[in-house]
Residue, then its C-alpha position, 0 to 999 in steps of 0.5 A: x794773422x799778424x799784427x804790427x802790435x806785439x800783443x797782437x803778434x803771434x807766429x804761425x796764426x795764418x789761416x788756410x784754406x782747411x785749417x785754422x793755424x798755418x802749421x797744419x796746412x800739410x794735414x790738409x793737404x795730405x788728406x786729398x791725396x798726392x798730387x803729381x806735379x813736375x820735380x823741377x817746377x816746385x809744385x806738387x808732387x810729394x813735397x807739395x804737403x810741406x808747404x803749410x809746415x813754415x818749419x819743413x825743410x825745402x826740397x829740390x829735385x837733386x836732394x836724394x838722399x844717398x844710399x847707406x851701406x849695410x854697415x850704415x844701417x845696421x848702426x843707425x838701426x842699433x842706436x837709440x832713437x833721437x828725440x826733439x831734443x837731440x834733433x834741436x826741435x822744440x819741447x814743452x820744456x824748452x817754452x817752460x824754461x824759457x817763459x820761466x827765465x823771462x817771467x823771473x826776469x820780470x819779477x827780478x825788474x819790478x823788485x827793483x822798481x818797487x824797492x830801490x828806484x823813486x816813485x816816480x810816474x815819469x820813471x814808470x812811463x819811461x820804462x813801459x816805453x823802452x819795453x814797449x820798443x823793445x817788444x816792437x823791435x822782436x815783433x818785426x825781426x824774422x828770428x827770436x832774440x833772447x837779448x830783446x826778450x829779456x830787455x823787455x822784461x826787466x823794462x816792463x818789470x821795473x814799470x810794473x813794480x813802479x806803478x805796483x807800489x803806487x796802486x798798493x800805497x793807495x789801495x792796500x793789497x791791491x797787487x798781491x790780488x792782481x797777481x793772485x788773479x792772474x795765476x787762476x786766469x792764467x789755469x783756468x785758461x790752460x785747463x780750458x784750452x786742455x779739455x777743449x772747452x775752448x777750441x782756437x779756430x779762424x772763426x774764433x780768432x776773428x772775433x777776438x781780434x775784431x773786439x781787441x782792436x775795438x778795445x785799443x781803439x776805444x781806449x786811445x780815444x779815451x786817453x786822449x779825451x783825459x789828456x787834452x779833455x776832461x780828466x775822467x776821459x769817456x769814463x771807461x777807466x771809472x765807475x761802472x763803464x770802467x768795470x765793464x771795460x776792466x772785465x772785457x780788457x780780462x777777457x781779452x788776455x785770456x784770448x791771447x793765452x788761447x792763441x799762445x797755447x795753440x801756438x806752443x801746441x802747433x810748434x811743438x807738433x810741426x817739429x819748430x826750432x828750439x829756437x821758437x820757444x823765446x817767442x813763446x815764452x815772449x807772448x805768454x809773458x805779454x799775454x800775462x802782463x796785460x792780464x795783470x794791469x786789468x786786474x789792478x785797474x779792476x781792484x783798483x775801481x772796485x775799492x775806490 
């Protein structure tokens, strides 16, 4: 399932006919059996079960592998076994460094914007902008780019640090709490997802991402209530209706954390390049800083 919207945007999320995330199409398959089919024509046969694995080599009828001389094998047989790390495949510590790299580039940016540049809306607005096209433009490219992802971050860090000290001189405190929220979001999540409290199946996905439109839609025609109407809008960022929407907005960032831990699990699993660990720490930091903005919104109407 793949969206044009970054925060929707998560590799691999297809749903198949048995399973729930496209990584593990050839699960399913394997458990009917093999099926005969022509070498040349591409279908079945034992390389049918790779079609749902979007990191399985492809295979043609002339690539045989070449037999190995005793001398060859009695070598591979004495030399240790490679590991994802050698093999160039992903691990949970290529997405721990990675993630760690982007997040700390996004502290780095909104220590620039809470100490250095102006308080400055206009400055804020400018720089969500540049992330936000900056996040765009990974979403749509077919391969993951460091330099996109770490432009994003120190963007979306400067905005975040711009509009952090602006909540904080109005209410005290304020972003340290958004932040401390976020980091037991953020665990809960992952204990829940580790314990398999909550399961990420297509039935789950479905809601999630039903709801999540719904939100983003309700929320734009409240923008534009407030800018060309009055300036409360509908009242979804005020009062109780903006607690409510505050809480669904948390909700839904701990959704997109499910989807990017299955993400990194199904990855990890189905042998994905190392490569793919920058557009996993690219979803958890997005996951993360929508997380955040709820938080500050939330604190924010709860000690107006």
């Amino acid at each position: 399932m793949r969206s044009s919207n970054p925060v929707f945007s998560r590799r691999g999320f297809t749903r198949g006919s048995e399973e729930y995330a496209g990584f593990g199409a050839q699960d399913a398959q394997g458990a009917r059996g093999v099926r005969q089919g022509s070498p040349y024509t591409g279908q079945g046969g034992p390389s049918a079960g790779q079609g749902g694995n979007p990191y399985a080599q492809p295979s043609g009828p002339y690539d045989q592998p070449r037999p190995l001389t005793p001398e060859q094998m009695e070598q591979m047989y004495a030399g240790p076994a490679a590991g994802p790390a050698q093999t160039g495949r992903m691990t949970i510590d290529d997405v721990v460094m990675r993630t760690a790299m982007t997040l700390g580039t996004v502290v780095v940016g909104a220590v620039l914007g809470w100490t250095v540049l102006p308080d400055d809306y206009g400055l804020a607005v400018g720089a969500a902008l540049i992330a936000f096209v900056l996040a765009m433009i990974q979403t749509f490219k077919r391969t993951p780019s460091p330099a996109l992802v770490l432009g994003y971050a120190i963007f979306e860090g400067v905005f975040l640090g711009v509009i952090s000290r602006m909540y904080n001189e109005a209410w005290q405190g304020a972003p340290v709490q958004a932040v401390l929220g976020t980091m037991a979001v953020f665990a809960g999540m992952l204990i829940a997802y580790r314990t398999r409290l909550i399961r990420v199946t297509a039935r789950y996905q479905r809601i999630g991402m039903a709801i999540a439109i719904g939100f983003l839609l309700a929320m734009a025609v409240n923008a534009l209530f407030a800018v060309f109407g009055s300036s409360d809008g509908l009242g979804l960022t005020t009062g109780g209706l903006g607690i409510v929407f505050c809480l669904l907005g948390i909700c839904l960032g701990a959704f997109f954390l499910s989807l990017d831990f299955k993400q990194v699990e199904d990855g990890i699993r189905y042998g994905a390049p190392q490569r793919e660990s920058w557009l996993a720490a690219f979803g958890l930091t997005l996951s993360l800083v929508w997380i955040y903005l709820e938080l500050l919104r939330l604190i924010a109407i709860l000690r107006d």
